[in-house]
N, C-alpha and C positions, 0 to 999 in steps of 0.2 A: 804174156801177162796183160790183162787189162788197165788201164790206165783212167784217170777223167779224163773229161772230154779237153782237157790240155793236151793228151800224148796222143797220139796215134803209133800202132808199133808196123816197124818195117821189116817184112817179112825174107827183104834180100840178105838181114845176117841174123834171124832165126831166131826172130823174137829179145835181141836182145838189144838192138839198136833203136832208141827212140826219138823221133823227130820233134823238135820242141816249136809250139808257137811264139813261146815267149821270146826265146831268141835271148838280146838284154833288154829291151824295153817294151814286150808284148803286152806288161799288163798299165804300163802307162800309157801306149796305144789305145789298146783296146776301153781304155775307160776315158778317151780323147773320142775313140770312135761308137763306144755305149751300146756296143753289141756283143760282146765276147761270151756270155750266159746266157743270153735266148737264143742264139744260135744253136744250142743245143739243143731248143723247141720248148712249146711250153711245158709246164707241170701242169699236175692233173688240177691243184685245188686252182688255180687258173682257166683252165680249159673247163671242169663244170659249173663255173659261174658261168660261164658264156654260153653254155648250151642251151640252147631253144627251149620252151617250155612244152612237156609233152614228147618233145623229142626220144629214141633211143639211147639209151646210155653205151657206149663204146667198149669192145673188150679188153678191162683191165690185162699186161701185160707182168705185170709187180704194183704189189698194194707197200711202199712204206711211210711208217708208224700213219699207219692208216690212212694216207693219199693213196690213192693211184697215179698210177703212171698206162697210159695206154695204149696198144696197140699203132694205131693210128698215129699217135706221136715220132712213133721208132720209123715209121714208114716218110715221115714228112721230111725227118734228118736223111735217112737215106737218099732220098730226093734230092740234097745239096749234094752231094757229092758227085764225083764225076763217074760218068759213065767205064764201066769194066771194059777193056779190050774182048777178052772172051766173056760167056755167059755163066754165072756162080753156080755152082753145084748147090745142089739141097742144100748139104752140109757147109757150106758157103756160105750159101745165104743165112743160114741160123743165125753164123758165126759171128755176121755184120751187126746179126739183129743184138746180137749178144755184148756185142763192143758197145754199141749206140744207146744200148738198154745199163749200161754199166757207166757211164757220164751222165744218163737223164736219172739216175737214184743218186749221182753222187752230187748233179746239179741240185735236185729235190731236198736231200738232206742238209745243204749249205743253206738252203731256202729256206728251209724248216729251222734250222738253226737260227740264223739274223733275225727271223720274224717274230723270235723266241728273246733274244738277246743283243741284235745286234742296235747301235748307237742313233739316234734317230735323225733321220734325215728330213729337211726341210724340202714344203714342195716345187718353190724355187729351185732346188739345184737340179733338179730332175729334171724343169723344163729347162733349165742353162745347158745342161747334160744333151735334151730332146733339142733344144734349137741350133745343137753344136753338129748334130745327125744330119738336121736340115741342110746348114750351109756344106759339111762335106756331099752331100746327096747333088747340091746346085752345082757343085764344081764338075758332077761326072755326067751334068742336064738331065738329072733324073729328081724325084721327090720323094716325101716321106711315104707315100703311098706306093712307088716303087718298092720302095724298101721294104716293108711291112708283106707286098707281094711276092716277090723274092725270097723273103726268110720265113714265107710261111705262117709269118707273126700279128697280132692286129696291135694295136698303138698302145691297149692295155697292157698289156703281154711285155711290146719292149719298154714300157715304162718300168711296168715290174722288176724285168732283167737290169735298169739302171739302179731300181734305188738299191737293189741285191748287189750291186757291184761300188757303188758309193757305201753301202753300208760297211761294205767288206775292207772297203780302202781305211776311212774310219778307225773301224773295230784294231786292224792289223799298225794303223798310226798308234793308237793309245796305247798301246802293247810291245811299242820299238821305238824307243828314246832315242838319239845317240850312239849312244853308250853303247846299248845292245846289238847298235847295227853296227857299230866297232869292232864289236867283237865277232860279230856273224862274217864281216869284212876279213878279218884276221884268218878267220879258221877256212875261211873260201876264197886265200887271195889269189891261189893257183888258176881259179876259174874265171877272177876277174885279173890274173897278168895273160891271159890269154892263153898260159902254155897247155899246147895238147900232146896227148900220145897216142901212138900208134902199137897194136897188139893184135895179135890171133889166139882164137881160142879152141878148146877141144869140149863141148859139152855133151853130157848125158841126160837127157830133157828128162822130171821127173814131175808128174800132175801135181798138181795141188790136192786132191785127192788121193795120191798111192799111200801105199803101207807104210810100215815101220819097214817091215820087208825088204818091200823096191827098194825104198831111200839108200839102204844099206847096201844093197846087191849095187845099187850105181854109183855110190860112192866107192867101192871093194873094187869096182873098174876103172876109174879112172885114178885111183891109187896105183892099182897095178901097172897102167898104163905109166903114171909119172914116175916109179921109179927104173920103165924102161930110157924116159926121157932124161933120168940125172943120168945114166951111162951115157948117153948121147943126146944131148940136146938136139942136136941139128937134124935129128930124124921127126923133127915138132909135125912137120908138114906131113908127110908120109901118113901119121899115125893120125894127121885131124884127118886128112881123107878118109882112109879107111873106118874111124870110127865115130866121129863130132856127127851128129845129129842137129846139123845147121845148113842151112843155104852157103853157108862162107866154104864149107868144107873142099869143094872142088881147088879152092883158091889155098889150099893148104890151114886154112882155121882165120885167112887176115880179116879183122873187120875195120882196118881202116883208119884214121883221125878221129878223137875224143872229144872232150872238153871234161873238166872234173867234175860237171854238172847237166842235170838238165836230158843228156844224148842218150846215156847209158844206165841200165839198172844199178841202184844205185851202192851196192856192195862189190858189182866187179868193180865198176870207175873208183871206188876206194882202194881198192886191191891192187889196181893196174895202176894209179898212182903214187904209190907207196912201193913200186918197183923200180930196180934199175934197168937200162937198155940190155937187151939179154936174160935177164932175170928171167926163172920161173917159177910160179906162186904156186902153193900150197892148194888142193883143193879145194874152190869155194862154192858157195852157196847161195843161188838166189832162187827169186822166186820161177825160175824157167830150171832151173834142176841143179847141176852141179856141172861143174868149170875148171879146166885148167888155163891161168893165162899165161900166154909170152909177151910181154913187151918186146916191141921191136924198133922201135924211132920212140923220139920225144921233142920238142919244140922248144925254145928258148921263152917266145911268149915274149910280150911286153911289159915292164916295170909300171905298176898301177900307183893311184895313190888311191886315200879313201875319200878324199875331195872332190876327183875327178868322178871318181866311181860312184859317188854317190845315187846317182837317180837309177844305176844298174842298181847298187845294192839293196835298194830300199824294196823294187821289183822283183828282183830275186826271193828275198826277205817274206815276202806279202806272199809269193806262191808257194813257197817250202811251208808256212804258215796255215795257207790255205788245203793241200795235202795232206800237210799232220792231222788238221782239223775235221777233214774228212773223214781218213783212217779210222781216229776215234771217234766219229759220229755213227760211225759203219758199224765197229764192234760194241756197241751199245742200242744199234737199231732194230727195228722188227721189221726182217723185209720178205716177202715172199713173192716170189717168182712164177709167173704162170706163161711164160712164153712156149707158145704150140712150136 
C-alpha cells in the first residue's frame, strides 16, 4: 500500500510493516528542522513559476485539480535516496516512480489545501523558521546553499515547504484544545505506555483493483485455512509457509514487535491489540488483502501520563490529522495520471 511521503513500506514483511519517520517527535523535529515537505521535491505551481522564459515545459507525470506534478520532479526524489545493492527491474523502477509519484500528489493536495484555507502566517516566522536552517546547517560547516543543493530545492521552494508546514501546525493547534487531545491520549494510551506486541501472520494479498470475485475466493481460503488452525493452533507456522504470500512466510508468518500505531496497517495493529497471547483473530481485512493474526508475545510497556506525553501527543495528533486530511482531499480530487 502506498503511503505519503511519511511511510515508506518494507518489503521484508510483505508490505505490511511500515517504518515511521515521525517516530514520537518527527513532526516537532521536522518543523525545528523546516524541511520535512520539500523533501519530497517541489510542486509543479512552484516549479513553473521558476521556469525560464521560452524554456520547454517538462512532461507532466499527474495533473491534480489542475497542477501538475512532473516527470523531472519524481527523478530528483529518487536521487535522495540511497543507491540499490542490485539494479531495479523495469517493473522496479515504475514501482519507485509510483511510490514517489503517490507522496508528491499527497504533498500537492495538502498545498492546495492550506493555500485554500489554511491560517495565515506571518513572514517573520518563515525567516525565524529559515534562520533556524541556517544555524542547524553551521553546526555540520555547511550552508543554506548546501542545503538547497543537496535537496534539489532553491530557497523559494524551502520557504514554500516552511509556511506549508507552519501553516499545517497552526490549522491542526486551532482544531485540538485540550480536551481533544485528552481524549485522543485516552483512546491511544497503549501507544503512548509503550506496550508492544508481537504476532505472525497468514495473508492472501488481494489488489486494490480485484473483483468482487477474488475478494471472496481469498477470503473462502483463508476461512478454510482458520478453521484448520482452531483444531490446532500450533500448526499456525506450517500453514503460513505453505501459504502467506509475504516475505515473513519462511519464518512461519512472525513479523516481529509492533507499536499500536504508526508501524502497521492500521486495522491489523487494531486487531492484534485487541488480542490476547495465543489468540487467533478472525479474518481481517486491509488494504494489502486479507489476514489471519496470531499474537504471540506482548510487552508490559511503561505507565504514561498525559502530561509527560504531551508533546508525543500533540505530534501524534497533527499527523493522524494530517492523513485523514489527505484521504478526503484524495477522494474529492481530480487527479490523472500519465506516468510512462
Amino acid at each position: 500500500m502506498i503511503r505519503s511521503g511519511i511511510f515508506n513500506l518494507d518489503d521484508s514483511s510483505g508490505g505490511i510493516r511500515m517504518q515511521s519517520c515521525l517516530a514520537s517527535r518527527f513532526r516537532r523535529l521536522a518543523l525545528r528542522t523546516v524541511f520535512s515537505l520539500g523533501m519530497l521535491g517541489c510542486t509543479a505551481s512552484f516549479a513553473i513559476a521558476q521556469a525560464p522564459t521560452g524554456a520547454s515545459v517538462p512532461m507532466a507525470a499527474a495533473i491534480v485539480n489542475g497542477d501538475s506534478i512532473f516527470l523531472d520532479e519524481i527523478e530528483a526524489v529518487l536521487k535522495q535516496r540511497p543507491a540499490s545493492i542490485a539494479p531495479l527491474t523495469i517493473s522496479q523502477q515504475r514501482q519507485a516512480r509510483l511510490e514517489v509519484l503517490s507522496g508528491l500528489i499527497d504533498d500537492l493536495l495538502l498545498r492546495q489545501f492550506l493555500k485554500a484555507n489554511g491560517p495565515k502566517i506571518e513572514p517573520a516566522e518563515v525567516d525565524k523558521q529559515l534562520a533556524a536552517l541556517d544555524a542547524a546547517q553551521k553546526t555540520q560547516g555547511k550552508t543554506l546553499a548546501d542545503f538547497y543543493r543537496e535537496s534539489g530545492q532553491t530557497e523559494t521552494q524551502v520557504r514554500n515547504s516552511i509556511l506549508a508546514m507552519l501553516q499545517l501546525t497552526k490549522y491542526v493547534k486551532e482544531k485540538a484544545p485540550e480536551e481533544e487531545l485528552k481524549k485522543y491520549y485516552q483512546a491511544n494510551k497503549e501507544y503512548f505506555d509503550k506496550i508492544t506486541v508481537r504476532a505472525s501472520h497468514i495473508v492472501i494479498r488481494v489488489p486494490g483493483n480485484a473483483s468482487k470475485d477474488d475478494r471472496e475466493q481469498a477470503r473462502k481460503k483463508l476461512e478454510g485455512i482458520r478453521q484448520t488452525l482452531n483444531a490446532d493452533p500450533k500448526e499456525f507456522g506450517t500453514l503460513a509457509k505453505k501459504h502467506s504470500q509475504c516475505p515473513s512466510a519462511p519464518k512461519g508468518g512472525d513479523i516481529g514487535f509492533f507499536t499500536r500505531k504508526w508501524m502497521l496497517d492500521e486495522q491489523f495493529a487494531k486487531a492484534a491489540f485487541a488480542m490476547k497471547v495465543g489468540d487467533l483473530s478472525d479474518v481481517v481485512e486491509t488494504d494489502f488483502g486479507y489476514h489471519i493474526i496470531q499474537v504471540t508475545d506482548r510487552t508490559a510497556g511503561m505507565k504514561s501520563t498525559f502530561e509527560a506525553s504531551l508533546d508525543d501527543v500533540r505530534d501524534c495528533y497533527m499527523e493522524e490529522t494530517r492523513q485523514n486530511l489527505i484521504q478526503q482531499l484524495r477522494r474529492s480530487a481530480s487527479i490523472s495520471i500519465s506516468l510512462p
